[in-house]
N, C-alpha and C positions, 0 to 999 in steps of 0.2 A: 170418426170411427176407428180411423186409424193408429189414434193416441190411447183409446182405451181399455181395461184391462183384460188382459187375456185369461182362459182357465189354464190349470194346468196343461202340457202337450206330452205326449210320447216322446223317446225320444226318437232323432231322425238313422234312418236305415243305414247310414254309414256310420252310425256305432253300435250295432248292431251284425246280427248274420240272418236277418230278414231280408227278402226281396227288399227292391228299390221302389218308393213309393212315386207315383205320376198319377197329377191331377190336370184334368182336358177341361180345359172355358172354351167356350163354343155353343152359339145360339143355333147351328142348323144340326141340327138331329143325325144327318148324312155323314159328317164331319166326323159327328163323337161316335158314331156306329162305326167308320171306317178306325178310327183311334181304338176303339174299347178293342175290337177284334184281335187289331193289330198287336197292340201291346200286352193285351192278357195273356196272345198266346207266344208272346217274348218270355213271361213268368215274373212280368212287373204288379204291384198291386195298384190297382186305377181308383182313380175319384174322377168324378166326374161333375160339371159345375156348368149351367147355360147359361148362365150372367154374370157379370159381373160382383153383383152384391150376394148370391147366393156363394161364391169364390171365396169373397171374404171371409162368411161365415162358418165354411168350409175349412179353409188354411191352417188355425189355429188349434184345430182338432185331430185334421186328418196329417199335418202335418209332411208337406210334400218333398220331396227331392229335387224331382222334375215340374214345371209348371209350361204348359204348351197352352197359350192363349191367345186368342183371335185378339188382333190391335181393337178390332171397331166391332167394340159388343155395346146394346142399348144397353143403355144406362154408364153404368162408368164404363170406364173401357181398360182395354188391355194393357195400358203403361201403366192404369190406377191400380188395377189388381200387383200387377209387379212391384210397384215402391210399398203397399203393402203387408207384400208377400217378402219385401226385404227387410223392411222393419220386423217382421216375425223372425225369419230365419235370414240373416244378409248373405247365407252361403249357398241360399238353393237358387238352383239355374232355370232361370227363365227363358223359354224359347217361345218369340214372338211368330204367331202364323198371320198374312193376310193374303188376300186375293189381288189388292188395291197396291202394292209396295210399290216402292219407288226408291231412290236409292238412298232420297234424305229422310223417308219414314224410317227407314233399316238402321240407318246411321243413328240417329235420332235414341232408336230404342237401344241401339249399343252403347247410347252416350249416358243414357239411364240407367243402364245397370243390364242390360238381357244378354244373355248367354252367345245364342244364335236367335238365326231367324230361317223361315221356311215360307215358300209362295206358294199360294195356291193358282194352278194344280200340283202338289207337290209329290214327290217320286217316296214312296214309303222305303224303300232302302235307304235314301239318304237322311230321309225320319230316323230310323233307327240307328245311322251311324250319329249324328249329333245328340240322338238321345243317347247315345252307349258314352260318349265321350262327356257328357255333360255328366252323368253320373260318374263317371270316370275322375272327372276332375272336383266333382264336389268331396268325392272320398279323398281324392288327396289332400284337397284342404284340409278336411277334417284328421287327417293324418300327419297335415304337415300342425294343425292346431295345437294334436293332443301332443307333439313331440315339440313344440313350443311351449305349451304350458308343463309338459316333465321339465324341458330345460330350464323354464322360468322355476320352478319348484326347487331343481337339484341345486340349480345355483343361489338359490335363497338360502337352501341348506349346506350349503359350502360357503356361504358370507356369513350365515351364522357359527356355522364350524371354527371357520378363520376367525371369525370374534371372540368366538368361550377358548380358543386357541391361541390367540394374540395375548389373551386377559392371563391366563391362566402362563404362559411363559409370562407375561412381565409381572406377575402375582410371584412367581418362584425368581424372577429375578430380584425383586424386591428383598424377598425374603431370604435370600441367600446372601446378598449385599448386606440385609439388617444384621442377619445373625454374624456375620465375615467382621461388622465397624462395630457390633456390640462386643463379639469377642475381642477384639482388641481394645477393646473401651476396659472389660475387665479383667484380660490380663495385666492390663498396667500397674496392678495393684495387688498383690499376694496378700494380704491381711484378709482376713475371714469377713469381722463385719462390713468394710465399705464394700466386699463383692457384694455379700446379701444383701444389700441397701440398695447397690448397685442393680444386682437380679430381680428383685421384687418391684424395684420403681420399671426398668423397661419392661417386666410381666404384662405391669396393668396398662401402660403403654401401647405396646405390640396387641393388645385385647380390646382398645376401648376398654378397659374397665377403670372408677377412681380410685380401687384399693387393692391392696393384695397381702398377703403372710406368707413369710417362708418356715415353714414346720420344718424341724428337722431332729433326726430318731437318736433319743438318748440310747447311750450303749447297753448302760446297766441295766434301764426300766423298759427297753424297745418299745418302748412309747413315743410321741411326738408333745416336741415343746417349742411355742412360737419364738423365733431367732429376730426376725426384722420381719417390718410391717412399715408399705406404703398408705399412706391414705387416712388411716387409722390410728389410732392407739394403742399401745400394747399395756396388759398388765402382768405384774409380778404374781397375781393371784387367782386363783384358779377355780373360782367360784362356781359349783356346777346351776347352771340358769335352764330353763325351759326354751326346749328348741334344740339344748347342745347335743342332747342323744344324736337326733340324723347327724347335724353336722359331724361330731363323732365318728361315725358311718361313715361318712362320705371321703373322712380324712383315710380312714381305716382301710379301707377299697384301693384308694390311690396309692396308699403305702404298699399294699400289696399288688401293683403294677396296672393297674384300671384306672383308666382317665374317669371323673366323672361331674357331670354337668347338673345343675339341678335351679329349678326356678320355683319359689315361694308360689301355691296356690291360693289366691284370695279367700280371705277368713283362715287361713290357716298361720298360728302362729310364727312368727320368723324366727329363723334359724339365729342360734351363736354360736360362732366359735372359740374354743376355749383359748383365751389369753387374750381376748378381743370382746371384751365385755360391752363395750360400749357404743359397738357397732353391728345392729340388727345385718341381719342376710336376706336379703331379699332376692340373689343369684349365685351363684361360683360355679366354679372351675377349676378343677383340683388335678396335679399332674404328678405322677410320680419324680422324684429327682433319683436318677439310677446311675451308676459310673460302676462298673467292673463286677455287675452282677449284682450289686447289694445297692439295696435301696437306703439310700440318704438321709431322705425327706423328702415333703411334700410342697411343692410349689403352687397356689392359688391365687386368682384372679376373683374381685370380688364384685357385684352390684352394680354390674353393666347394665342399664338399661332393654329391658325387653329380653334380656338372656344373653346367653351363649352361645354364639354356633359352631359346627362343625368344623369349619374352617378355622375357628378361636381355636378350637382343640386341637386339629391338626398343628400348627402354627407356634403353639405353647408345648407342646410336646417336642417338638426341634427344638425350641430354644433352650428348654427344660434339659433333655440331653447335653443340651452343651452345657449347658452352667451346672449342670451335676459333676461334671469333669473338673471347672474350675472350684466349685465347692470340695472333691476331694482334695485337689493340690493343696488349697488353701489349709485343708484340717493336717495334711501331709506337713507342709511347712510349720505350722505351728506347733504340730508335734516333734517336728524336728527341732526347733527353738528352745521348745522346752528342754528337749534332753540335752541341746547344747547349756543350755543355761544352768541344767541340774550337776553335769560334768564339770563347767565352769568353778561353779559353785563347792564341787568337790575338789577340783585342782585347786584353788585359792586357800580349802580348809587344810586338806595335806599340805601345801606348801608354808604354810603359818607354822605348822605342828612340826616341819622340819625344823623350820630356818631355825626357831627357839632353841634346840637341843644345838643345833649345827654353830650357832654363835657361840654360844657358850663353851662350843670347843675350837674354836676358832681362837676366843679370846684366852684360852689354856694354854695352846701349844704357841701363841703369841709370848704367852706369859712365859714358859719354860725357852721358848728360844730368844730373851731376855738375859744379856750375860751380864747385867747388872747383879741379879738373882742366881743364873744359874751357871755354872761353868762345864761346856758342852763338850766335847771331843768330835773330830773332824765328822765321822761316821752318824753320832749323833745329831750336827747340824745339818748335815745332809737329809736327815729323814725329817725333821723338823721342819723346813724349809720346803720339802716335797708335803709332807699334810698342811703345810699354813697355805702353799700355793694350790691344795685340789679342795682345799674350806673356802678358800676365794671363788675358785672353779663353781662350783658347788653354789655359792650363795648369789653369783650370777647367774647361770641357770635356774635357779630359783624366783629371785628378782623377775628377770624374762618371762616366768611361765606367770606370774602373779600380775606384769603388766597387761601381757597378752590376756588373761582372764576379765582385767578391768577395762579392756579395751572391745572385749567383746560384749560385757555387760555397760559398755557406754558410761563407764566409772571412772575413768585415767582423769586424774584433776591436771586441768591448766590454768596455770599463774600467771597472766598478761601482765606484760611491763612494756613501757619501750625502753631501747636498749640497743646497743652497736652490737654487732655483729663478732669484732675481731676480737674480745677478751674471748668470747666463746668458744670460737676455734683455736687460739692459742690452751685453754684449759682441759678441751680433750686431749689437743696434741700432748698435753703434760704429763694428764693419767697414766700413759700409753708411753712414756718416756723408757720406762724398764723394757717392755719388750723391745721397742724399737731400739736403745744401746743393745741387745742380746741376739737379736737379726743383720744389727749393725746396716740399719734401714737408712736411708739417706731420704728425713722426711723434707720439702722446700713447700715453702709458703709463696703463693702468689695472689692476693688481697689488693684487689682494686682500691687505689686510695678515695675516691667518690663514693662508698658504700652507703648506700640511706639508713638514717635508723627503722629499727624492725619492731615492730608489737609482737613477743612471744614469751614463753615460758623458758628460760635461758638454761633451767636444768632440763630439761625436755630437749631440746635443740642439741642439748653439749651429748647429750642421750643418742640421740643420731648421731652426729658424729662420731661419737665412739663406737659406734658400731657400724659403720661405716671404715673406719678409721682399722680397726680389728678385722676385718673381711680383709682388706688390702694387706696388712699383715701379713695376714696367715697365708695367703695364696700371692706376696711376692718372696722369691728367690732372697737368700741369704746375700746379705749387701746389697738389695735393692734400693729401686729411687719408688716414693712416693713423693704427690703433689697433691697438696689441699687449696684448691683455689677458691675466690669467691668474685664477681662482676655484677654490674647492676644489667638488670633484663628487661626483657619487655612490659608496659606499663608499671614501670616505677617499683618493680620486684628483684631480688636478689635471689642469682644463681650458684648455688654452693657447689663443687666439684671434688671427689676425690677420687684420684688415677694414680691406678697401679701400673707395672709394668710386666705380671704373671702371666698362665698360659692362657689367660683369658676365657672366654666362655659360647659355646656352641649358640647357634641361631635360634635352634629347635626347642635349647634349654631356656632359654631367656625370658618366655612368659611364665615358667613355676616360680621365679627368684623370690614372689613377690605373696606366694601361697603362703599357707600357714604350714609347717611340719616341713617342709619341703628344701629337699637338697640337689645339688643334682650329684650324681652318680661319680665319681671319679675317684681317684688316687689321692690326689691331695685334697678331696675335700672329705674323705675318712679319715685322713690324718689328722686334718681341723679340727675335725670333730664341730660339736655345737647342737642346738635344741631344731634350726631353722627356724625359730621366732625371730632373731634379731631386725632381718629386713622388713619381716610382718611388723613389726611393732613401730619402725621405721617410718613406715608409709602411713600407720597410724595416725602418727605425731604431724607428722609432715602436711598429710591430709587435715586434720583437725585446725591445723595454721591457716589452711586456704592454699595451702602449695599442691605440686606434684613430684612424686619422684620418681625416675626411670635409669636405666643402664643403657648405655653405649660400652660394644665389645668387639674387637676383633681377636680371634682364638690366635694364638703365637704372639700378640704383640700388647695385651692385656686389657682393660676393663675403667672406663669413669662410671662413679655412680653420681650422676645430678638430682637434685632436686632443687625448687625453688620455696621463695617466701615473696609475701607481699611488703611492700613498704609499710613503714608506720602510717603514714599519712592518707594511703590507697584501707589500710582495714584496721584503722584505731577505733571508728565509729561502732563497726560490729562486734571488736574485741573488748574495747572496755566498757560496752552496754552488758556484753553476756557477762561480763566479769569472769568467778572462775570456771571456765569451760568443761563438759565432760567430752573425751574421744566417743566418734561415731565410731559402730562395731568394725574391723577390720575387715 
């Protein structure tokens, strides 16, 4: 009887603001009269039960607080109603009465489960004190229950907290770490299309999704036209297909700063987008690309399975941000390229259009100051001599500005030969013989006799040197010493050296030398004069070889400019595979 099912119950008085419920078992009529009196007029609500099996049937309805039951009632008895009565409720307190006690029935029924116990004849005050305390203590249970189950609650809701709390930091860790190694992924690379190859494969990446297009807004038609496409095919043609209208839309929305998500409804035709003819839509996700207020293009994520979510969007809109910043760099750069290249291209045709007229008088006043032909007066060779020396001037700076042009269109042709080293330093020092008699320069050679032969363009090299050779010139002191050295270096390369003994050159100034235009500031190097391409073009040549070249200076006691070359034997392979080489841009 015990095991089977119960009706619904009340609930019990200690959750509640009802009196406290007390049920009397008790077979003598005198007992439950002295009980009902007693405790009704306590303000408890009573039940009252003379047997044991009427208790039972009782319990689960009337549902007791207090249970005061005789141990030795016929039929079942007082411990059977109690384990009963605890399987119903395990928190109501059972108080055992008998006449018959002894100290191991008493014991016995505390070992079962009962509350207290009372002897008959028992003292009704002390009834009521174990009954006030038995209620007393059932409400705390029930007190200490329900602030058990909040705790057990709040802390289920603080281990879930901690969880969407754990997730959602290592979700942003994640994603800040992505976006920190994708950016460095595509800064390494300024050129326009590998970034969008770049940006559009980690789109679909960072999305679950296998495809993606990166739209991006022509100037003149502020329309969108696919740039790069993961996943997919791109076409040249623009075929309007069924479907393309939304898509259309949807591009349209996100250009104008609206993220937006969209999933193919069953039976309804699939979306295309234009320039992606060949790939139905059956999802996307479409993200503005915005840098400095103006929208770029559109960044989409294509045919994820089951959609897009929120978190897609949130998540592609960060990355979007960023890569709209490295998409304008990259438009920044390339428009700068171009105007370098359209400049270029203008310096190279003016300086053609000079040099022409400029020979031609070069080779005039050559002619007139020819005393085979002409016979000149003192004042007359003097001016003559002064125009043949600034047509030279003249067609140097011209030269300069035309290498410098082909060095930045990656046009400077190099002639690989192998070749010694020493005629070629002896043949600048040759050029450069008239100034240096006129400075009364004291140039000394010091040429390691071990010199390996070199793979290079030997008019090229002798090109460095002389300008090299011209720098130390013009900024040493009248009757100075120059020294043209050259040693072999590390890995089987040669170290060419030219050291002046001038006023040398500041710390500060030392990384422009190597700029394009760039002079430093001083007295004698207005004197000099010059374009500041020389060293640019320099480093060009130098570079192009597979060398480097740098300066060593200390200010009062003068300046070496080194560079190296590799041996013939360390970079024949790569020089006479490429044959005639063009210079990377300066």
């Amino acid at each position: 009887m015990a095991d089977a099912p119960h009706p619904p119950v009340p609930p019990a008085s200690d959750e509640t603001d009802a009196p406290a419920r007390v049920l009397v078992v008790d077979d003598e009529p005198s007992v439950v009269d002295v009980f009902r009196e007693f405790l009704s007029g306590e303000g408890y609500e009573l039940g009252v039960a003379t047997s044991g099996e009427e208790a039972l049937r009782l319990i689960p309805t009337f549902r007791p607080d207090i249970i005061l039951t005789d141990i030795n009632l016929p039929g079942l008895s007082g411990l059977e109603v109690m384990r009963f009565a605890k399987s119903v409720d395990p928190e109501v307190a059972v108080i055992v009465v008998t006449g018959y006690a002894s100290a191991s029935t008493a014991i016995d029924a505390l070992r079962q489960g009962a509350y207290d116990y009372v002897t008959k004849p028992f003292d009704l005050d002390d009834v009521q004190q174990i009954v006030e305390r038995g209620i007393a203590n059932r409400r705390l249970k029930a007190i200490n229950r329900r602030l058990v189950a909040e705790l057990r609650l709040k802390n289920e809701q603080l281990q879930r907290h901690e969880t969407e709390l754990r997730e959602r930091v290592r979700l942003a860790t994640w994603q800040m770490t992505t976006l920190y190694e994708v950016g460095q992924e595509i800064g390494a690379n300024l050129e326009l299309a590998p970034r969008l190859d770049l940006i559009v494969a980690r789109a679909a990446e960072f999305t679950g999704a296998p495809a993606g297009v990166i739209y991006l807004r022509n100037p003149d038609t502020e329309g969108f036209h696919p740039d790069a496409a993961y996943g997919v095919p791109l076409s040249a043609r623009d075929d309007h297909q069924e479907g393309q209208r939304e898509a259309e839309h949807a591009l349209g929305a996100a250009g104008e700063g609206r993220p937006v998500r969209a999933v193919r409804d069953p039976g309804e035709p699939a979306l295309t987008l234009p320039g992606v003819p060949g790939a139905p839509v059956e999802s996307l996700l479409a993200v503005p690309l915005v840098a400095e207020g103006q929208t770029l293009g559109v960044l989409v994520a294509l045919n994820k399975p089951g959609g897009f979510s929120a978190d897609d969007e949130s998540f592609l809109a960060l990355f979007a941000a960023q890569a709209a910043v490295a998409v304008r760099n990259s438009q920044l750069y390339e428009h700068t390229k171009s105007l370098d290249r359209l400049k270029s291209e203008f310096v190279a045709v003016v300086s053609h259009e000079i040099r022409t007229p400029l020979t031609s008088v070069k080779g005039a006043v050559e002619l007139l100051s020819d005393e085979r032909y002409f016979k000149n007066n003192d004042q007359q060779t003097k001016l003559l001599t002064i125009a043949l020396a600034n047509a030279d001037r003249l067609l140097v700076l011209i030269n300069d500005i035309l290498d410098f042009s082909k060095l930045e269109n990656a046009s400077l042709p190099m002639s690989m030969e192998r070749q010694r080293l020493e005629p070629v330093v002896h043949q600048a020092a040759h050029n450069l013989r008239t100034v240096v008699e006129e400075k009364r320069i004291h140039l000394e050679f010091l040429l390691a006799p071990d010199l390996p032969d070199l793979m290079m363009d030997s008019n090229r090299i002798a090109q460095v040197l002389t300008n090299l050779l011209s720098n130390a010139i013009k900024f040493s002191p009248t009757g100075g010493r120059i020294v043209l050295m050259a040693e072999t270096w590390e890995g089987g390369a040669v170290r060419v050296g030219v050291r002046d003994h001038g006023e040398g050159i500041a710390k500060e100034n030392l990384p422009r030398l190597f700029r394009k235009f760039s002079q430093i500031d001083s007295s004698s190097t207005r004197k000099a004069g010059g374009t500041g391409l020389g060293l640019v073009i320099s480093k060009g040549i130098v570079e192009q070889h597979g060398g480097r070249i740098w300066v060593e200076s200390t200010p009062g006691e003068g300046s070496t400019f080194y560079f190296t070359l590799p041996g013939a034997d360390r970079g024949v392979a790569g020089a006479e595979g490429a044959g005639t080489r063009r210079a990377a841009a300066a």
